[in-house]
MILUM-680301 format. One record per residue (C-alpha): residue number from 1; residue in one letter; x, y, z. Coordinates in Angstrom, 2 decimals, m for minus. Layout:
<gutis>
@nr=NUM&rest=A&x=X&y=Y&z=Z .
...
</gutis>
This chain:
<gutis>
@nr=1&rest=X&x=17.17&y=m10.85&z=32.64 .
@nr=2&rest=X&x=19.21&y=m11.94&z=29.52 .
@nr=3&rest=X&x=16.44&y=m12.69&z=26.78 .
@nr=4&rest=X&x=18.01&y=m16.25&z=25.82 .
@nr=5&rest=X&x=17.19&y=m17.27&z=29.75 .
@nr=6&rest=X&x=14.56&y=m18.86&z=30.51 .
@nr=7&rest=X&x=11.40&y=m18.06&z=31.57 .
@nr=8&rest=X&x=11.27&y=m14.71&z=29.60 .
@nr=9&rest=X&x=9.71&y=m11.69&z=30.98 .
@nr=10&rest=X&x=6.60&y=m10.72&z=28.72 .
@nr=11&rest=X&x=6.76&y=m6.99&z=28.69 .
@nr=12&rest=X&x=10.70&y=m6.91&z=29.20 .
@nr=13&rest=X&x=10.57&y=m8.96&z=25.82 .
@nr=14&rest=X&x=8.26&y=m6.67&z=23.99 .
@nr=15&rest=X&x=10.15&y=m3.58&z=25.17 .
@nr=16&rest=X&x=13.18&y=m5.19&z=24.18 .
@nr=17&rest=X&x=12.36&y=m6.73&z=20.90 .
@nr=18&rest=X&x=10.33&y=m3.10&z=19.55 .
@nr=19&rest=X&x=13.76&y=m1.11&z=20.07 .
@nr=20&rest=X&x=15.06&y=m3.71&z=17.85 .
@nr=21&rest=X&x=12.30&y=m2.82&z=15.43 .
@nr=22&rest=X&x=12.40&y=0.66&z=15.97 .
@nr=23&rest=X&x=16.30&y=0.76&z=15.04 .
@nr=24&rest=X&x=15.72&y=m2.02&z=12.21 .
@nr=25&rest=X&x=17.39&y=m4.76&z=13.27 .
@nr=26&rest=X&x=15.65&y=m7.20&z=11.27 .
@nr=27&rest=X&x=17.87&y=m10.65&z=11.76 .
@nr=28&rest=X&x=18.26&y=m9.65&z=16.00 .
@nr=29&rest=X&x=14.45&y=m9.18&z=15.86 .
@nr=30&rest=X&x=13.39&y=m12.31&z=14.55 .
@nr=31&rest=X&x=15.54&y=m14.39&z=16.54 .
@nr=32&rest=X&x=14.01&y=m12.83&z=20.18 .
@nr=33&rest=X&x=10.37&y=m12.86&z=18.68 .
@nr=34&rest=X&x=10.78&y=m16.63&z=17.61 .
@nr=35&rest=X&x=12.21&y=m17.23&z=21.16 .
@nr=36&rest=X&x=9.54&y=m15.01&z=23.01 .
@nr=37&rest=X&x=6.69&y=m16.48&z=20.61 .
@nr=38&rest=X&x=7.31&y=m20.05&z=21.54 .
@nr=39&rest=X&x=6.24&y=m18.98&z=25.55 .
@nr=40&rest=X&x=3.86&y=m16.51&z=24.50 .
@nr=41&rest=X&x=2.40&y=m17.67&z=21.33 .
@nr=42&rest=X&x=m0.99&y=m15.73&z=21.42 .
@nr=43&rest=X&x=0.53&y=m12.55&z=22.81 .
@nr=44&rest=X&x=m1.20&y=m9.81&z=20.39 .
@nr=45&rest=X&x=2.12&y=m7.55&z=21.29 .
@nr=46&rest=X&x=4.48&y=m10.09&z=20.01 .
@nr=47&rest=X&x=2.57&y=m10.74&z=17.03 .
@nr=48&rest=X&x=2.32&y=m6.75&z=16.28 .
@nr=49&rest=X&x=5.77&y=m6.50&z=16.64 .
@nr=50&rest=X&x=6.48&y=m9.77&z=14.03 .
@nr=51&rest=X&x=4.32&y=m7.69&z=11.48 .
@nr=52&rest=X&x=5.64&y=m4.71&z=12.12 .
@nr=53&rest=X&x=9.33&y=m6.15&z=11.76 .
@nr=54&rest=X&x=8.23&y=m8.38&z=8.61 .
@nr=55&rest=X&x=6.93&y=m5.29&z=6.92 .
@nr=56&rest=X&x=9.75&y=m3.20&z=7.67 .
@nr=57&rest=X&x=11.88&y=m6.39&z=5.72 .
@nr=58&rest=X&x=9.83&y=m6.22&z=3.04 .
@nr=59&rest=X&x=8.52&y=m9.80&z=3.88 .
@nr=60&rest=X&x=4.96&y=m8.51&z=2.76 .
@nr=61&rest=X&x=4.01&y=m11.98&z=2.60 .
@nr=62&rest=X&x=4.19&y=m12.73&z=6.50 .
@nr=63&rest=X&x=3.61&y=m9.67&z=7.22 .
@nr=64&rest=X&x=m0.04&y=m10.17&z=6.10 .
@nr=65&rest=X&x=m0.17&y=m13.59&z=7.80 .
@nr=66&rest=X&x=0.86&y=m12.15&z=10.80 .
@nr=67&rest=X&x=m1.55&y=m9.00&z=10.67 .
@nr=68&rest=X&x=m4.44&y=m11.08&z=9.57 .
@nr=69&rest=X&x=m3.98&y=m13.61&z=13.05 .
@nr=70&rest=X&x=m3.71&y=m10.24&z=15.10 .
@nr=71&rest=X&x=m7.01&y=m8.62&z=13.51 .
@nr=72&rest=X&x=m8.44&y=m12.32&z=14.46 .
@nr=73&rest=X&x=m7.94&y=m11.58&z=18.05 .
@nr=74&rest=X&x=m7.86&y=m7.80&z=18.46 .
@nr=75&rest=X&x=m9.73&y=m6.50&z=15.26 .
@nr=76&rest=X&x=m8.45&y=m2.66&z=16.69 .
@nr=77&rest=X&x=m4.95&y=m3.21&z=16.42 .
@nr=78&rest=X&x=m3.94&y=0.02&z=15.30 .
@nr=79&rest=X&x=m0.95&y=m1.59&z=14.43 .
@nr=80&rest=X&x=m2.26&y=m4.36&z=12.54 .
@nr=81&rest=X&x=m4.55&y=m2.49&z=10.89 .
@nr=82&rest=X&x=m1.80&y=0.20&z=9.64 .
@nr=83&rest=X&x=0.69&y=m2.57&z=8.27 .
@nr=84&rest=X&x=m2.04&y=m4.32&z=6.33 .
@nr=85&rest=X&x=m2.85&y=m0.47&z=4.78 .
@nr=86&rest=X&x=0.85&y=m0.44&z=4.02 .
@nr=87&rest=X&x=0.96&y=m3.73&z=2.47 .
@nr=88&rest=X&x=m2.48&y=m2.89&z=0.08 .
@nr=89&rest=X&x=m0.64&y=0.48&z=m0.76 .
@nr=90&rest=X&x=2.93&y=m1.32&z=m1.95 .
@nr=91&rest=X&x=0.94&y=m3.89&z=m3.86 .
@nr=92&rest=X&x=m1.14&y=m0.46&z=m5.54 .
@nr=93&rest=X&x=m4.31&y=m1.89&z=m4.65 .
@nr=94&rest=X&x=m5.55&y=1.53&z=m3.78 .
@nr=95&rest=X&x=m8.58&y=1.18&z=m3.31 .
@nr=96&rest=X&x=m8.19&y=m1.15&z=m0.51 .
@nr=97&rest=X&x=m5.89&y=0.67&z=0.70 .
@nr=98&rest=X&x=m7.85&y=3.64&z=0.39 .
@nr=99&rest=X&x=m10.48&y=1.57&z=2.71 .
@nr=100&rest=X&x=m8.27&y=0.81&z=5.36 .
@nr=101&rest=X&x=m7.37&y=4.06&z=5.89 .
@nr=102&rest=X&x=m10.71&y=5.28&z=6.13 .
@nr=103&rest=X&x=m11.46&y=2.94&z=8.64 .
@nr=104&rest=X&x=m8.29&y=3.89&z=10.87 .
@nr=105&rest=X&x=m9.30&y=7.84&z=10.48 .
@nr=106&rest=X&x=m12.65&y=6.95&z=11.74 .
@nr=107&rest=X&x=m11.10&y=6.24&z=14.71 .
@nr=108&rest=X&x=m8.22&y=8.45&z=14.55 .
@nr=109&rest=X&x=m9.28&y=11.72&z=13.27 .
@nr=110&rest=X&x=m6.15&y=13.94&z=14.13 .
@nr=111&rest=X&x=m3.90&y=11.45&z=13.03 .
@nr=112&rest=X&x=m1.37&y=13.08&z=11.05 .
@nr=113&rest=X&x=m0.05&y=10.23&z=9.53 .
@nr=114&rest=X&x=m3.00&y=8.45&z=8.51 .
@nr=115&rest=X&x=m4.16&y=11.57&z=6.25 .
@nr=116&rest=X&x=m0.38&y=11.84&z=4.98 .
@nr=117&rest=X&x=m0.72&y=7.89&z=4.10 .
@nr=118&rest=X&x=m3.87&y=8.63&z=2.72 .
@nr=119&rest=X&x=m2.78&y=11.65&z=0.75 .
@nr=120&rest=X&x=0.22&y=9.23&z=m0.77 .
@nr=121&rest=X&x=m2.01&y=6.57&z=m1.67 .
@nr=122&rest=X&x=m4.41&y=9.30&z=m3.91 .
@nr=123&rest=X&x=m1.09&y=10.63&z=m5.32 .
@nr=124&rest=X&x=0.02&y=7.57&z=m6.48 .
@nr=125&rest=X&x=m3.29&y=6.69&z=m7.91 .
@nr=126&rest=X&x=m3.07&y=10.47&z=m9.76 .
@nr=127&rest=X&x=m5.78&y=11.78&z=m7.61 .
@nr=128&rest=X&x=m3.97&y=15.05&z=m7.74 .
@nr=129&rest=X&x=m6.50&y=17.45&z=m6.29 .
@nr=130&rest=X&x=m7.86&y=14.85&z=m3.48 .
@nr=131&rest=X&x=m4.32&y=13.82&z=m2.11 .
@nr=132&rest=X&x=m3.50&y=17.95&z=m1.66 .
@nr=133&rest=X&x=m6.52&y=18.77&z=0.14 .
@nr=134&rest=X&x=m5.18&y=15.32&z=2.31 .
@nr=135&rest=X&x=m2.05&y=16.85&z=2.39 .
@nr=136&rest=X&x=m2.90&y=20.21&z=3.87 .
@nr=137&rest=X&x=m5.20&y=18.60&z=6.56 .
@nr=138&rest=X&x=m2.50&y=16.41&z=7.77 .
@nr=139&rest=X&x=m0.08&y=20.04&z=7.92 .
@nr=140&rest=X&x=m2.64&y=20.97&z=9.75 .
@nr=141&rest=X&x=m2.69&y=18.76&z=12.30 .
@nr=142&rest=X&x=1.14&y=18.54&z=12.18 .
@nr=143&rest=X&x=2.52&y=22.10&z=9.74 .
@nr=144&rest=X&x=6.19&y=20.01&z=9.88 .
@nr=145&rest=X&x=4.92&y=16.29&z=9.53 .
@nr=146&rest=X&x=7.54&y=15.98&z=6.61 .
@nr=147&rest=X&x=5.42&y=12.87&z=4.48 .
@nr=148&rest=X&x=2.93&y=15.57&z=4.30 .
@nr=149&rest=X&x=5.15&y=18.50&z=2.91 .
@nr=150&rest=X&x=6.68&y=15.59&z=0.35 .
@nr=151&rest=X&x=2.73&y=15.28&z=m0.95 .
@nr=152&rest=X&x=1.74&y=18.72&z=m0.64 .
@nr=153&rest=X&x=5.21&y=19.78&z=m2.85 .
@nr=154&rest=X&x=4.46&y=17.39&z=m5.77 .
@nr=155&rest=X&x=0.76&y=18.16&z=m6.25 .
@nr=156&rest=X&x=1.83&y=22.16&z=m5.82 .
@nr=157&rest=X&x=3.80&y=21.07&z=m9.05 .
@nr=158&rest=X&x=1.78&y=19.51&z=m10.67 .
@nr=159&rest=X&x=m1.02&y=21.72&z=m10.95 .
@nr=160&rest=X&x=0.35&y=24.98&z=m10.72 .
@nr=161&rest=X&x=4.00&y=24.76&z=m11.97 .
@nr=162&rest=X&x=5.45&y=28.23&z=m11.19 .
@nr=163&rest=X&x=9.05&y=29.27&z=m10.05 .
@nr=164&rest=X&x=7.81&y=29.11&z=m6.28 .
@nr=165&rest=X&x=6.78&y=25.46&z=m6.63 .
@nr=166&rest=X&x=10.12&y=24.42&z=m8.84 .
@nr=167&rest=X&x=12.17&y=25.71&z=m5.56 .
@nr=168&rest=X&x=10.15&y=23.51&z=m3.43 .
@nr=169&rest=X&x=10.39&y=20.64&z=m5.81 .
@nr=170&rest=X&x=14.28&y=20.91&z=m6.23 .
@nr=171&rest=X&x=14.46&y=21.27&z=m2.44 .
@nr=172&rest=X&x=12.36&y=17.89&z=m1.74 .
@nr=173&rest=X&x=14.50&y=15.92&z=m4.38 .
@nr=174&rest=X&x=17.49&y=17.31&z=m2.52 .
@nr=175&rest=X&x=16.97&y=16.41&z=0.82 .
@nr=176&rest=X&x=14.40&y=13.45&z=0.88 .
@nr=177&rest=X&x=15.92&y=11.47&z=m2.41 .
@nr=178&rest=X&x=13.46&y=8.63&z=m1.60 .
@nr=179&rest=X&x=10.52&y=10.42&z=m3.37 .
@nr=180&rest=X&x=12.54&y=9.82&z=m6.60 .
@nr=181&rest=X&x=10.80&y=6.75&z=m7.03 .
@nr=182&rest=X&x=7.22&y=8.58&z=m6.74 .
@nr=183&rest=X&x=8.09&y=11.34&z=m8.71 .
@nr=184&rest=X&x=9.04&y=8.99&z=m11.71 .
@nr=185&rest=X&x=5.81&y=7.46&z=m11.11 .
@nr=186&rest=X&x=4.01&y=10.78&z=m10.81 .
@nr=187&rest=X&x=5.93&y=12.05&z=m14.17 .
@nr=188&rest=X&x=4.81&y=8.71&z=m16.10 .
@nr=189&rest=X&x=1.23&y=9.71&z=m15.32 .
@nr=190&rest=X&x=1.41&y=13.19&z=m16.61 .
@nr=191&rest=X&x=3.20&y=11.68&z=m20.07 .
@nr=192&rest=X&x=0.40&y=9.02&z=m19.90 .
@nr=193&rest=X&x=m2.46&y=11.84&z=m20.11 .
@nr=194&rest=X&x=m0.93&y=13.73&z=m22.39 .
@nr=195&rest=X&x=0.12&y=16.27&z=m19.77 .
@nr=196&rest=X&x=4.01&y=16.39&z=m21.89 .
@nr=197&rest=X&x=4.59&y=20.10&z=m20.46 .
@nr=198&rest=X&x=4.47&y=19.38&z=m16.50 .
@nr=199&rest=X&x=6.10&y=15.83&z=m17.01 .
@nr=200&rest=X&x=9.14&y=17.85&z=m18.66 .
@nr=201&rest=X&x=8.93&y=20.15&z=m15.72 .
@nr=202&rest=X&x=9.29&y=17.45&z=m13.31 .
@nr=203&rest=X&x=11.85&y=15.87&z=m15.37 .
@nr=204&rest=X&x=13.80&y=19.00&z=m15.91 .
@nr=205&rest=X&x=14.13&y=19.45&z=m11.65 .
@nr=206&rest=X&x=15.14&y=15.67&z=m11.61 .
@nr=207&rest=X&x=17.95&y=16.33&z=m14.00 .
@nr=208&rest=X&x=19.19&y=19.29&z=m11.80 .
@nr=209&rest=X&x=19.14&y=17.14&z=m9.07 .
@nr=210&rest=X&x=20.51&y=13.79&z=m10.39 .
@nr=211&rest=X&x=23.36&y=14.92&z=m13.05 .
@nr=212&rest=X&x=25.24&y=11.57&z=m12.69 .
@nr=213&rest=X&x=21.57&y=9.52&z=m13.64 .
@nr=214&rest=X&x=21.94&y=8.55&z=m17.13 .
@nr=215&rest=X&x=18.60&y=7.62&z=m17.57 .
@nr=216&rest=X&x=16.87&y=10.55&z=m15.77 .
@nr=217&rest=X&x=19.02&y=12.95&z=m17.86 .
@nr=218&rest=X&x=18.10&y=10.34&z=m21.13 .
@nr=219&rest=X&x=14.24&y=10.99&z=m19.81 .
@nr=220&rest=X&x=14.50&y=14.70&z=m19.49 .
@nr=221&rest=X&x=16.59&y=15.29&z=m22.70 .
@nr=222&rest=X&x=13.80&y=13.12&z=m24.84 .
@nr=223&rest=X&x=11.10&y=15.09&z=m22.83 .
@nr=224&rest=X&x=13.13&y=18.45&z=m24.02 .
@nr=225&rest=X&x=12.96&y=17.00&z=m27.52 .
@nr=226&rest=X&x=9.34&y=16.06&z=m27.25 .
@nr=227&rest=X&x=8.26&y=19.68&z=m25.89 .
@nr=228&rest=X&x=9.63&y=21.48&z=m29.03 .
@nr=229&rest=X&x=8.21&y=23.46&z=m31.41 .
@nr=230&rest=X&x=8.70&y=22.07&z=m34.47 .
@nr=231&rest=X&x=7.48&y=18.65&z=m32.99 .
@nr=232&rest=X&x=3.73&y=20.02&z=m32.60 .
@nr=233&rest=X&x=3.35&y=18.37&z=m36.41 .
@nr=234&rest=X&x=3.85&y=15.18&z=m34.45 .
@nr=235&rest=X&x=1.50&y=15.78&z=m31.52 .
@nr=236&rest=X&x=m1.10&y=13.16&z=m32.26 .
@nr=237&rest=X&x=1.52&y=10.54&z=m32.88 .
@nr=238&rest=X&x=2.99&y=11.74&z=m29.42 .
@nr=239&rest=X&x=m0.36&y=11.81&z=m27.47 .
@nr=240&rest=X&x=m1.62&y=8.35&z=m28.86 .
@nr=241&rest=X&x=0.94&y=6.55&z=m29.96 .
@nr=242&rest=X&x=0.32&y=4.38&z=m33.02 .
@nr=243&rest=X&x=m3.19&y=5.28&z=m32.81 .
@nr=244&rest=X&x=m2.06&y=8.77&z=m33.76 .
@nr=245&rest=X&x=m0.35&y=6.80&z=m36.50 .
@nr=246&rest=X&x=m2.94&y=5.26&z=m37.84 .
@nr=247&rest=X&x=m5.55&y=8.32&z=m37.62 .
@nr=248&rest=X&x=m2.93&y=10.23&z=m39.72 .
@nr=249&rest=X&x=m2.90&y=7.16&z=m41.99 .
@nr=250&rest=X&x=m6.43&y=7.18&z=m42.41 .
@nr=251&rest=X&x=m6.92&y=10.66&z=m42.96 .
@nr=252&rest=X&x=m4.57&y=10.61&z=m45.65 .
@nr=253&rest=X&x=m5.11&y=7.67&z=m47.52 .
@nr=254&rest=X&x=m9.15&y=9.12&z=m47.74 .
@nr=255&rest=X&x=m8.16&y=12.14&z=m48.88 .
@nr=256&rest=X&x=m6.24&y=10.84&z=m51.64 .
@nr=257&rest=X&x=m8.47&y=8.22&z=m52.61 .
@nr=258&rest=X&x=m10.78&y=11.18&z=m52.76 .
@nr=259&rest=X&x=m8.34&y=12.79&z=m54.96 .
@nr=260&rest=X&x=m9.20&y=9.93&z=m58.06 .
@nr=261&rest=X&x=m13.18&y=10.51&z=m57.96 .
@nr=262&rest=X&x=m14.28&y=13.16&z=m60.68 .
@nr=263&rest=X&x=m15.79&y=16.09&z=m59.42 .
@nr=264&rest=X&x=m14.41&y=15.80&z=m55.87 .
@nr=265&rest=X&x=m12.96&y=19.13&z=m54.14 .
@nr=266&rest=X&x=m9.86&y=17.23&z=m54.17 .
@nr=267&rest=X&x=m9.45&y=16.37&z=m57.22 .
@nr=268&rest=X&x=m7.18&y=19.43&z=m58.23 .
@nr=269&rest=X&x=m5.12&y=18.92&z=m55.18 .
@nr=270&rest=X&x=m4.09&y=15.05&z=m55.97 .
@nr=271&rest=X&x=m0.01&y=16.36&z=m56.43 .
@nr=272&rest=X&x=m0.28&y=18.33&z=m53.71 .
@nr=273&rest=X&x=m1.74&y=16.48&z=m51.25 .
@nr=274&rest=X&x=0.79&y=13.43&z=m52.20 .
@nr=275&rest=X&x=3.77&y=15.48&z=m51.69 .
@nr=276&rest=X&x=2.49&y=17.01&z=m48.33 .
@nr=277&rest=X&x=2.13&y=13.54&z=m47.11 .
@nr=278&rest=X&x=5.32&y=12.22&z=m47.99 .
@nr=279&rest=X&x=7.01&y=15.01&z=m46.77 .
@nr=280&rest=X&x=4.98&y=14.87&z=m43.11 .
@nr=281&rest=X&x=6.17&y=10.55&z=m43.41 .
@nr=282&rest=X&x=9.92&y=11.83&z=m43.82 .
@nr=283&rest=X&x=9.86&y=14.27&z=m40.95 .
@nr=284&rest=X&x=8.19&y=11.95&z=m38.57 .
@nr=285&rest=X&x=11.12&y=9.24&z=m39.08 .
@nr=286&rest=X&x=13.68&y=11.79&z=m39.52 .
@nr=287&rest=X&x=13.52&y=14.99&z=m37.91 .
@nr=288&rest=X&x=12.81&y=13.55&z=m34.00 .
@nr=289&rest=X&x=16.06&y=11.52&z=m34.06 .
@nr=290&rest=X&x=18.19&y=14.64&z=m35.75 .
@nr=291&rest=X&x=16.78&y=16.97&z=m33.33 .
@nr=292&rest=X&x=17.98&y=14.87&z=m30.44 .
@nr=293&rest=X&x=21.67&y=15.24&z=m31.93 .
@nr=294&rest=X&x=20.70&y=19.13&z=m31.84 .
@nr=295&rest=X&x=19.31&y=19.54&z=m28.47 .
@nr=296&rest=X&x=22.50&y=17.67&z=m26.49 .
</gutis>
C-alpha cells in the first residue's frame, strides 16, 4: 500500500519511514511521518523515528521536543533516551550527558556504543585517562567498533606520543577526516594547559594530513615557532598570557626599584639589570615574529 493512501498501515509506515532515516533522507522522512503522525499521533515508534530523523538534521531543537514526549510515555526508549544523550553531548553539557549515558549502560552493559559515546564525551571534556579506559572496554566488547579505535588513537597520543602512536594518528586523520574537528578541539586543550609539546605533535600530523589547510598549516607552523629553543625566554608569557606579562613586569620593575635603596644587594647591579630588561622587552616583540620568517 502506497503511503499517501489512505488508511496507512502502522508498521508498514514505520518500516518504511526508518529506511528513510537510516539512508538520511531527511525532507522524504518528514513528509511520511507528518502524514503517518496525523493517524497515529501517540505512536511511540513514529515519534522515535521524528527524533531520530530531527537529530540526524541537526534540528536539535525538535529533536528534544520530540524525545522529551516519547520519555513521557515510554521512559525506556532506548532510542529516546540515546538522542537526548546526543543532543546534551553537541550542546557540551557533559555532564548531563555524562548522566544519560550512565543510565543507558545500566541497562545496557555490553553496549559497545554507549561506552564509545561515553568515551567521546570524557575526551571532549579532556578526561584523557577516563575516556581510554572507556575506549578499550568498548574494543572489548566490539575490538573493530571504529568510534572506539578513533578515541582510543587520540588519547594513545596524547599521553604517550611515540612513533607507534603518530602512525595511528596519521592513519585516523586519513581515513575518518571527521575527527578533524575533535582533534582541533583536543589540540586547543593541550595549548590551554600548557601542554605546547603534544599540541605541536598533534598539529604537526594534521599538517601532514591537510597540506592544502591554510590555517592548520598557519596553526602548526606558529606551534613550530612556539616549541623552539630560543623561545624558552618567553615561556611564561606563552603559558599565561599577559599574566606572564605582567609577572615579568613586576619582577622587574621591583628589582630595579630595589636597585635606588642604599645598601640593597642590587644596588651595584642598577646598569645591569636595566639593560637585561630592555634587551628581554626587545626580544619578546621582535624575535617571535622574525623567527616565523625563519622557520617557513
Amino acid at each position: 500500500m502506497a503511503m499517501d493512501d489512505a488508511p496507512i498501515d502502522h508498521d508498514t509506515a514505520v518500516a518504511q519511514i526508518g529506511e528513510l532515516v537510516n539512508r538520511r533522507r531527511h525532507v522524504a522522512a518528514e513528509e511520511r511521518l507528518g502524514m503517518a503522525l496525523e493517524q497515529f499521533p501517540d505512536s511511540t515508534d513514529l515519534l522515535e523515528l521524528a527524533a531520530w530523523n530531527a537529530w540526524l538534521k541537526d534540528d536539535l531543537e525538535t529533536a528534544e521536543e520530540l524525545a522529551a514526549r516519547v520519555l513521557q510515555q515510554a521512559p525506556s526508549s532506548y532510542s529516546a533516551r540515546y538522542v537526548q544523550a546526543q543532543i546534551f553531548h553537541e550542546r557540551d553539557d557533559y555532564a548531563a550527558a555524562e548522566q544519560s549515558l550512565l543510565a543507558m549502560l545500566e541497562d545496557y552493559p555490553e553496549s559497545a556504543d554507549l561506552y564509545a559515546d561515553y568515551a567521546q564525551v570524557m575526551l571532549d571534556s579532556y578526561m584523557i585517562e577516563k575516556a581510554e579506559r572507556l575506549a578499550a572496554e568498548a574494543l572489548r566488547i566490539n575490538p573493530q567498533h571504529e568510534g572506539a579505535l578513533n578515541v582510543h588513537t587520540l588519547c594513545g597520543f596524547i599521553l604517550k606520543p611515540d612513533a607507534e602512536q603518530k602512525r595511528r594518528l596519521r592513519t585516523l586523520m586519513r581515513e575518518h577526516p571527521n575527527q578533524v574537528g575533535t582533534t582541533l578541539r583536543i589540540m586547543q586543550m593541550l595549548l590551554d594547559r600548557g601542554k605546547t609539546r603534544e599540541a605541536r605533535g598533534i598539529a604537526a600530523e594534521l599538517a601532514l594530513n591537510y597540506p592544502d589547510d591554510p590555517e592548520i598549516v598557519e596553526c602548526a607552523n606558529e606551534l613550530r615557532v612556539a616549541g623552539h629553543w630560543s623561545m624558552i625566554p618567553l615561556w611564561p608569557m606563552q603559558k599565561w598570557g599577559w599574566g606572564g606579562a605582567i609577572g615579568i613586569w613586576f619582577v622587574a620593575v621591583t628589582m630595579f626599584r630595589s636597585t635606588l635603596l642604599d645598601g640593597t644587594p642590587f644596588e651595584a647591579y642598577k646598569g645591569a639589570i636595566a639593560t637585561v630588561f630592555i634587551v628581554y622587552v626587545v626580544y619578546s616583540w621582535v624575535w617571535p615574529s622574525l623567527l616565523r620568517r625563519i622557520m617557513r
